[in-house]
C-alpha positions in Angstrom: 16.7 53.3 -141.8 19.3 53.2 -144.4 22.8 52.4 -144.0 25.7 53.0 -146.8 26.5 50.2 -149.3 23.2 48.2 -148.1 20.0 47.7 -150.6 16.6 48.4 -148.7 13.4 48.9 -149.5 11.8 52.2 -148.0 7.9 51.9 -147.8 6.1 55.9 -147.1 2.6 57.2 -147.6 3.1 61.0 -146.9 2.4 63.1 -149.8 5.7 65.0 -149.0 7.6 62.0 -149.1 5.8 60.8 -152.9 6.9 64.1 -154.2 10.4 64.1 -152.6 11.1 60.8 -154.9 9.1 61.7 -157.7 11.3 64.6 -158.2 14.3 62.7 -157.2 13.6 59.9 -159.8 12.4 62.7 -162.4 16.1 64.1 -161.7 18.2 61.6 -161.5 19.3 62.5 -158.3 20.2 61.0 -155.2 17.6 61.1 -151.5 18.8 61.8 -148.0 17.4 59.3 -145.5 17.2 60.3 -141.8 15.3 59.3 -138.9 12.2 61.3 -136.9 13.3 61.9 -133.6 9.5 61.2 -132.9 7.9 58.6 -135.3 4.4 59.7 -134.5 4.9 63.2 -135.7 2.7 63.4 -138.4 4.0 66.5 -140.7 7.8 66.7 -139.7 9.6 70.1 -139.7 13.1 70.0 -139.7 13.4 70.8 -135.9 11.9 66.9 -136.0 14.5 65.2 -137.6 18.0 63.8 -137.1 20.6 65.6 -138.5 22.9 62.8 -140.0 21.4 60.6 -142.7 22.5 58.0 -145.2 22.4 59.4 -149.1 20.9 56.7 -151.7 20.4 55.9 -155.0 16.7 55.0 -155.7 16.9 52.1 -157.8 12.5 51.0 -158.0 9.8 52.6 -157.1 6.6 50.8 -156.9 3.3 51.1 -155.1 2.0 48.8 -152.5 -1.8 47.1 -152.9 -2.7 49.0 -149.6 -1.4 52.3 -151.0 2.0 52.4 -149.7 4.4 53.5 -152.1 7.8 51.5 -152.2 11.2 52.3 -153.1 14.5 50.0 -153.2 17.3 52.6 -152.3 21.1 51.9 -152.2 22.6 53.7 -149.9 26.0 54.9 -150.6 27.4 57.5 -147.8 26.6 59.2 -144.5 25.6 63.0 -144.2 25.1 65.6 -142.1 22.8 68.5 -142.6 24.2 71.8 -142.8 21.1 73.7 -143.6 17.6 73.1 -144.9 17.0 75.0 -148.2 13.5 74.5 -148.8 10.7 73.1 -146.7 7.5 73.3 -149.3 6.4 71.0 -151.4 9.3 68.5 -149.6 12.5 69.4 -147.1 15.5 69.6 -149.5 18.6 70.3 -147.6 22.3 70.7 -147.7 
């Protein structure tokens, strides 16, 4: 979870999610963080999410010894999604 104006560290190993930042950090640009309304969903559509998020800043990104990889986000302001855009190779949404 990611709230605005706090520093956390995000830790994912879904290939969707490592692409999602790759291409954010490539970029420059900023991640949406929500919640799964079910955290044992393993490949969430975006029927499965929450619809309002925190936007961040990924400052690091890292990878864990047990194959986690790690990022330290700041989180600046609250969304809500209007629309997903693109579900394939990662959810990008508006």
């Amino acid at each position: 979870m990611l709230f605005p104006l706090v520093l956390a560290p995000l830790s994912f190993r879904r290939k969707l999610n490592v692409c999602a930042v790759e291409e954010a950090v490539r970029r420059e640009l900023p991640i949406g963080v929500v919640c799964q309304r079910d955290p044992a969903t393993a490949a969430p559509q975006p029927i499965d999410l929450h619809s309002v998020g925190t936007s961040g800043q990924i400052l690091r990104v890292g990878r864990l010894p047990n194959g986690l990889h790690q990022v330290f986000v700041q989180g600046a302001r609250r969304f809500k999604i209007i629309n997903f855009l693109q579900t394939e190779p990662f959810l990008v949404a508006r």
